[in-house]
Steps between C-alpha positions, in 0.01 A plus 500: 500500500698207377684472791277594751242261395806169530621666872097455602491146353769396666419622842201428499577118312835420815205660784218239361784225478663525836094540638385215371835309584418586859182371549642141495564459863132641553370227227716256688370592805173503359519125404694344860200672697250346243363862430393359140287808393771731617812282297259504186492884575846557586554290146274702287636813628895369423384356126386845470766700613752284318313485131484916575902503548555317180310727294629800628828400466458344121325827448839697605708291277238543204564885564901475565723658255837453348664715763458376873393839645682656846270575744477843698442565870137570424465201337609327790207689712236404244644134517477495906148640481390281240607191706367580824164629308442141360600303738256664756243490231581079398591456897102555510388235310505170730299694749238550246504133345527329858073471558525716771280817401804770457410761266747662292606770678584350806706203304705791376470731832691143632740426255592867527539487864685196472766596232557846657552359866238706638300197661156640483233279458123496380426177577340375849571173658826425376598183673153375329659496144655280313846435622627536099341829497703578846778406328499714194434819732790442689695412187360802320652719808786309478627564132380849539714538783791489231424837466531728227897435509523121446234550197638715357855343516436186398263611207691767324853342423239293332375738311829673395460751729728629802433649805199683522181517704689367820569890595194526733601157698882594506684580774553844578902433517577454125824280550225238661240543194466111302570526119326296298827459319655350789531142418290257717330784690176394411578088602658622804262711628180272462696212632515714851197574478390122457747403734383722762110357455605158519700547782220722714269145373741297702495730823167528472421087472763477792305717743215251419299740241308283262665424190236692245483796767845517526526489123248791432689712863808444285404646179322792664787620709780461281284699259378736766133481318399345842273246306400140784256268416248707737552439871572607743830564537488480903437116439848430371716408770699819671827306373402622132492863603885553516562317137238704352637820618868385433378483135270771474787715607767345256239521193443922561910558499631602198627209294791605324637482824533107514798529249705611782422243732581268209817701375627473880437908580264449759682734678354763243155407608500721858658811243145474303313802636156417360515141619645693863143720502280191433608303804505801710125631396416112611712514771322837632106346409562207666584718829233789451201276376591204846543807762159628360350141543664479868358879603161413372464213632720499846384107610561400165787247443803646405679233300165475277496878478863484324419174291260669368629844430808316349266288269247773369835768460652300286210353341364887412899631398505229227158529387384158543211507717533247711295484877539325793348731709158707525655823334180627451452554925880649516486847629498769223832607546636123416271506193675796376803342542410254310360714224856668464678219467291354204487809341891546557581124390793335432852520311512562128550155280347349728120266506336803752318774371469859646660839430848285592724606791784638238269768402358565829822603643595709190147667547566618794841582478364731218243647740841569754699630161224774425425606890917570494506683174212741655776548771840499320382594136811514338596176616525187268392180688501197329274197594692220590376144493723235513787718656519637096303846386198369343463670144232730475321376181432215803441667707190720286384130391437377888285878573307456202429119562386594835288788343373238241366291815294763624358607166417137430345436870265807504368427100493146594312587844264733321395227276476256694302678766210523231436127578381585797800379730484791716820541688604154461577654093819652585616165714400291221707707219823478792442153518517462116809779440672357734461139437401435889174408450413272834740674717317860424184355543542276830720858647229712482170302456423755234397212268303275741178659429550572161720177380652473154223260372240798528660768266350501143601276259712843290620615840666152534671549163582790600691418803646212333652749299657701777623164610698492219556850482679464837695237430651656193576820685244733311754623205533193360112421394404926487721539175319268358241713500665860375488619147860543501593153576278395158653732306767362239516153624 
């Protein structure tokens, strides 16, 4: 258990490090808006996390042996869960030390939310908090929106390791899949991903958003975890609304595919078949959900009607939940929409959550493959993807992913519906497995009357959990918990 106990201490030691690190703009925040009991939070919480780093990681030193050890892919699982299990649990801390009355399990039910992307909230009045405390949600969402990928590449070359626990978040093309080998991939890929944040800041401050607004719209849709300091979003000037969607869109497409802008093959981009389906599921939303709008309401004004179906399409495709309109009143038809399109999500490697449009397609072009073989059973049809036969042993990974989902949403339903929640239960577990917390709710209303603040404090740990659970894609955090995993470590 040698090993296994340094792999834990590390994780768990660079996840309290890079935590506390990134509470500083929060604590900085804290002290220019002369939110004193908040900075002397946002401090405690930081000395903490820090003083918890350096013990863990003297601890894995005390422990290392002569031989630098090589890690194995499930030791590159265990490492991703470990970090994303901390960090939600330290991300909880400043909402607990801030004075404001948050108990325990909603400071984690938050951090959770935040780190995963999923954007659900427990807390009411938003624009009422501190603005440090608005700050670290969106940041929270924003370093989460790294994803599973970026962790785990920048953490285990670190560690000795190579490429593991990335598979989930890969593409589905393996010529496109990052290494963590590759040299630089890790700079280079959270430099576009600062790049594009900063850059969406400075849109958003030129169509006359408010600097901290803009700031916390930034981080939430580059991260797709849809996080705003609380208001309404139908305040911001309609100039905003094409920046954010720009970026929203750019954050859910697979990010592996920026190398070929940069290696001068953007001619490759329109041969990308996944990237192909995303734009035309948006394409084909945008035009059912704003001919719905127009038929229900025939005096209604037409150039709204599209604004808004363009906003809340792409908004629900890349999971991040933002509104500018009263989805909640759409027609049911629009709402379904809008339902398949979070659950659906975006392109692998990228900031969105969802089942990912990669294995959509291959989905149903396995559903197409087995109605044919009942036809021509002696015929061999291959699933292509890509315009290249996808190989079955991916194939059998995507069905029982997809068969994971629904064992996972009906246990997770079940449970949850002891709480009381009713039928809101089985929106609430979507929400959380799919990391589309607001957008779920605000679609179908199923939340209004029972809101996240009014599940039990266990059912709130619980769903925190599945938040995490989602955005590890399931395998990753269920080894953990089989015998066989344990055995001979």
């Amino acid at each position: 258990m040698g090993i296994q106990y340094r792999i834990v201490a590390r994780a768990a030691g660079a996840a309290s490090a890079l935590t506390g690190i990134a509470m500083l703009p929060a604590l900085a925040a804290s002290l220019l808006f002369r939110e004193f009991r908040a900075a002397a939070g946002f401090a405690l919480c930081l000395a903490a996390a820090l003083l918890l780093a350096g013990a863990l990681i003297l601890a894995a030193r005390a422990r290392a042996g002569a031989a630098k050890p090589e890690l194995k892919p499930r030791d590159g699982m265990f490492i991703v869960s470990v970090w994303w299990i901390v960090s939600s649990l330290l991300g909880g801390l400043p909402y607990a030390a801030c004075g404001l009355g948050i108990g325990p399990a909603d400071a984690v039910f938050e951090s959770a939310s935040g780190f995963t992307t999923t954007g659900a909230t427990v807390l009411n009045g938003l624009s009422a908090l501190p603005r440090g405390l608005l700050l670290w949600r969106a940041t929270t969402g924003w370093i989460g929106g790294l994803g599973i990928l970026a962790a785990s590449l920048a953490m285990l070359p670190l560690a000795g390791g190579g490429y593991a626990a990335a598979q989930a978040e890969a593409s589905a093309n393996p010529a496109e899949r990052l290494s963590a080998r590759e040299h630089g991939a890790p700079a280079r890929f959270c430099a576009l991903y600062a790049g594009s944040t900063l850059l969406l800041f400075l849109f958003l401050n030129i169509a006359r958003v408010k600097p901290f607004d803009a700031l916390l719209l930034a981080l939430g849709a580059v991260s797709t975890s849809g996080f705003s300091g609380g208001g309404d979003l139908l305040e911001i000037p309609g100039a905003a609304a094409f920046p954010l969607c720009a970026f929203m869109l750019l954050a859910a497409v697979n990010f592996t595919l920026y190398r070929r802008l940069s290696a001068r093959r953007a001619k490759l981009l329109a041969t990308d078949e996944e990237l192909r389906c995303f734009f035309l599921i948006c394409l084909c939303a945008v035009a059912a959900t704003a001919l719905c709008l127009l038929l229900a309401s025939p005096q209604g004004n037409a150039a709204r009607s599209a604004g808004d179906a363009f906003f809340e399409a792409i908004s629900a495709l890349t999971t991040t939940g933002y509104h500018r309109a009263a989805v909640f009143d759409w027609p049911p038809f629009c709402k379904i929409v809008l339902l398949g399109l979070m659950l659906t999500g975006g392109c692998a490697a990228s900031t969105a959550s969802g089942l990912k449009v990669g294995r959509v397609v291959i989905l149903l072009r396995l559903v197409r493959r087995n109605i044919s073989v009942r036809l021509h059973p002696n015929a061999v049809l291959p699933i292509k993807f890509d315009g290249r036969a996808v190989p079955a042993d991916t194939v059998n990974a995507i069905a029982a992913h997809a068969m994971l989902c629904v064992a996972v949403f009906f246990a997770a339903t079940t449970l949850v519906s002891l709480d009381g929640a009713g039928g809101a239960a089985a929106f609430g577990v979507l929400a959380c497995m799919s990391n589309a917390g607001p957008g779920m709710a605000a679609a179908h209303g199923a939340l209004a009357a029972v809101a996240w603040a009014a599940y039990s404090p266990p059912t709130k740990l619980f769903l925190s959990f599945l938040m995490i659970l989602g955005r590890l894609e399931f395998t990753t955090v269920l080894l953990l918990f089989t015998p066989r995993y344990w055995k001979n470590v």
